[in-house]
C-alpha positions in Angstrom: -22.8 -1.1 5.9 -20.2 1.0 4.4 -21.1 4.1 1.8 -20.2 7.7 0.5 -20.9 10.3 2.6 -20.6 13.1 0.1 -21.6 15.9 2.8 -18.0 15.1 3.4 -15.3 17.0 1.3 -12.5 14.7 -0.6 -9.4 15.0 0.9 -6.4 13.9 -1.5 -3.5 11.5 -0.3 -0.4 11.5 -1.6 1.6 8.3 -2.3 4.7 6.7 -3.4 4.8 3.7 -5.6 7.8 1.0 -5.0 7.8 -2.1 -7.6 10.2 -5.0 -6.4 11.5 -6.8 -9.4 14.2 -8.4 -10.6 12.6 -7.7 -13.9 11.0 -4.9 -14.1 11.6 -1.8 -15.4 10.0 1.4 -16.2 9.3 -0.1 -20.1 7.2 -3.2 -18.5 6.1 -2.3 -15.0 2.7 -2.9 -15.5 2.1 -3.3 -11.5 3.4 -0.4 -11.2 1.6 2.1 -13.7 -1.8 0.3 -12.6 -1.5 1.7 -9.1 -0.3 5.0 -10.5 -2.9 5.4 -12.0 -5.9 4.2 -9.9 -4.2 7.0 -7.7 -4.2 9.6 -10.2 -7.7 8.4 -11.5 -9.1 8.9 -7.8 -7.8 12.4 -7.6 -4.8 11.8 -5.8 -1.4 12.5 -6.1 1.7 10.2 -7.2 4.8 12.1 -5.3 7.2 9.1 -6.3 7.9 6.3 -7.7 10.8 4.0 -8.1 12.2 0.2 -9.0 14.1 -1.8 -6.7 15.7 -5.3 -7.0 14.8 -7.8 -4.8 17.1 -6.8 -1.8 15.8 -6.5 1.9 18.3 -4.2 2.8 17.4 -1.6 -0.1 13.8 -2.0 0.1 13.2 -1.0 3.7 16.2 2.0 3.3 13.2 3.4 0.5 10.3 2.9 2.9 12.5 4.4 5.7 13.0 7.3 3.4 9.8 7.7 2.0 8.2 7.6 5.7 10.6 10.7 7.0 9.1 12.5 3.8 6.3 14.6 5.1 4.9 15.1 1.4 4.3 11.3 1.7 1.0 10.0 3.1 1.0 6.4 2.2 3.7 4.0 0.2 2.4 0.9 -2.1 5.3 -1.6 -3.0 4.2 -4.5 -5.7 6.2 -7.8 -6.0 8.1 -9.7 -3.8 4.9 -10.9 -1.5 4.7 -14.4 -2.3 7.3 -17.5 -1.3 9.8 -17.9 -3.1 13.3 -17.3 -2.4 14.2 -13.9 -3.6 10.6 -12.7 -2.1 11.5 -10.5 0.9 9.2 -7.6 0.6 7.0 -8.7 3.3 10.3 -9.0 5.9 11.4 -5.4 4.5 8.1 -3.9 5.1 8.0 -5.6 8.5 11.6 -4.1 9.4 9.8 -0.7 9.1 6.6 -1.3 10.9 5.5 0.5 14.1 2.4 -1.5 14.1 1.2 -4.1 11.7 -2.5 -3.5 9.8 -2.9 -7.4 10.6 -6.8 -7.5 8.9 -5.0 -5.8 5.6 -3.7 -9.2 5.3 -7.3 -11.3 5.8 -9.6 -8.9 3.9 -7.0 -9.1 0.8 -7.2 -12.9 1.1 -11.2 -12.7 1.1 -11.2 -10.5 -2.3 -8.8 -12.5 -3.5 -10.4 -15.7 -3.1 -13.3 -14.5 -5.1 -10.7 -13.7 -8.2 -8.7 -16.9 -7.8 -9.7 -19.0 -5.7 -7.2 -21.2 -3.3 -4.1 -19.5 -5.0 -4.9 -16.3 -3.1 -2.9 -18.7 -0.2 0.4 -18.4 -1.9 0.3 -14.3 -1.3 1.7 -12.6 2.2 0.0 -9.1 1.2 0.6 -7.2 4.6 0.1 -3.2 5.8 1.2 -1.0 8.7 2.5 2.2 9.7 5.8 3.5 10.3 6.5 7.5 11.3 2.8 7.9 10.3 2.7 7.0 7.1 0.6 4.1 5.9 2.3 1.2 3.9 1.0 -2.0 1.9 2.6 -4.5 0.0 1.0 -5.7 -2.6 1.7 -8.7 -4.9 3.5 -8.3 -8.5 0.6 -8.9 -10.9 -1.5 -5.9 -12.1 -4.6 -7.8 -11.1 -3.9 -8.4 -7.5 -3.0 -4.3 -7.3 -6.0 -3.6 -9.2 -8.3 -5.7 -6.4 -6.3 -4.4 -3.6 -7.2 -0.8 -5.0 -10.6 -1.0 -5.8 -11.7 -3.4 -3.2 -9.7 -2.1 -0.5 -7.6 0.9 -0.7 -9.6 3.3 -2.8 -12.3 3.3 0.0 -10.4 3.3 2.9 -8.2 6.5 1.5 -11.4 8.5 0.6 -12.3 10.2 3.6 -15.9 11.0 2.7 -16.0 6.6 3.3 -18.4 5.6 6.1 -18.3 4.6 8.8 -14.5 5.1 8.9 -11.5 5.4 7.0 -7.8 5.8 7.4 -8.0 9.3 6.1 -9.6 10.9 9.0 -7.1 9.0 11.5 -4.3 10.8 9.9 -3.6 13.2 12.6 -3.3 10.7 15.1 -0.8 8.3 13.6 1.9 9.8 14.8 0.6 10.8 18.2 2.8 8.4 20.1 6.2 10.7 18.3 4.7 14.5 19.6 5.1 15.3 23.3 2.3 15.9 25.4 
């Protein structure tokens, strides 16, 4: 079963924030300031934040950049996860992926399912890890970023969370890029 080890110290990660929307903007990006602030409100740090349009080219050119930043532990995009035509955050992200967090994908459904029921089918939430740096993308609404955070990411980026966490893998992400 999974708990707090508080003999453990807090270790802080720091993110970046990426809302796709056609829509949005820093006025309405409710998505967007719910994640900030679950990470500021978990003693975190928000390192940057930005608004793109719905464009696969200029989503993945942010994540590229935002992976080669070494004050950038893990990126969150919101939007752009579901099927329509103009949703091709999920194909950006993939662009950048190393390796794919496939069970991101499944334990999002399962929390979802509780909230929503059979609609959580319609979202393509996915993870993975480019240049060590974790990334997830989330759906647009607040809500589905507020379950993704609580239910998911807020344990898994405290490193005091048992029995593991992606925290304490940190070092190792990147492993595969340093010569032996």
């Amino acid at each position: 079963m999974s708990a707090l080890d508080n003999s453990r110290p807090f270790m802080p990660v720091r993110f970046a924030v990426l809302t796709v929307s056609d829509t949005r903007d820093a006025t309405n990006d409710r998505s967007g300031d719910t994640l900030a602030a679950r990470i500021m409100d978990a003693g975190h740090s928000l390192r940057a934040r930005a608004i793109l349009p719905d464009d696969r080219a200029q989503i993945a050119d942010q994540l590229r950049l935002w992976c080669a930043d070494p004050e950038i532990d893990a990126i969150l995009s919101t939007g752009g996860t579901g099927l329509t035509g103009r949703d091709v955050t999920v194909e950006a992200h993939r662009d950048v992926y190393e390796k794919e967090i496939d069970a991101f994908g499944t334990v999002f459904t399962i929390v979802s399912m509780q909230k929503i029921g059979t609609s959580a089918i319609q979202s393509r939430a996915c993870a993975g890890v480019a240049q060590g740096t974790y990334l997830f993308a989330l759906p647009g609404s607040p809500g589905a970023c507020k379950d993704a955070w609580d239910e998911i990411l807020a344990p898994q980026f405290d490193f005091r969370h048992r029995p593991c966490n992606f925290v304490e893998i940190f070092p190792r992400l990147d492993e595969h890029l340093r010569r032996k």
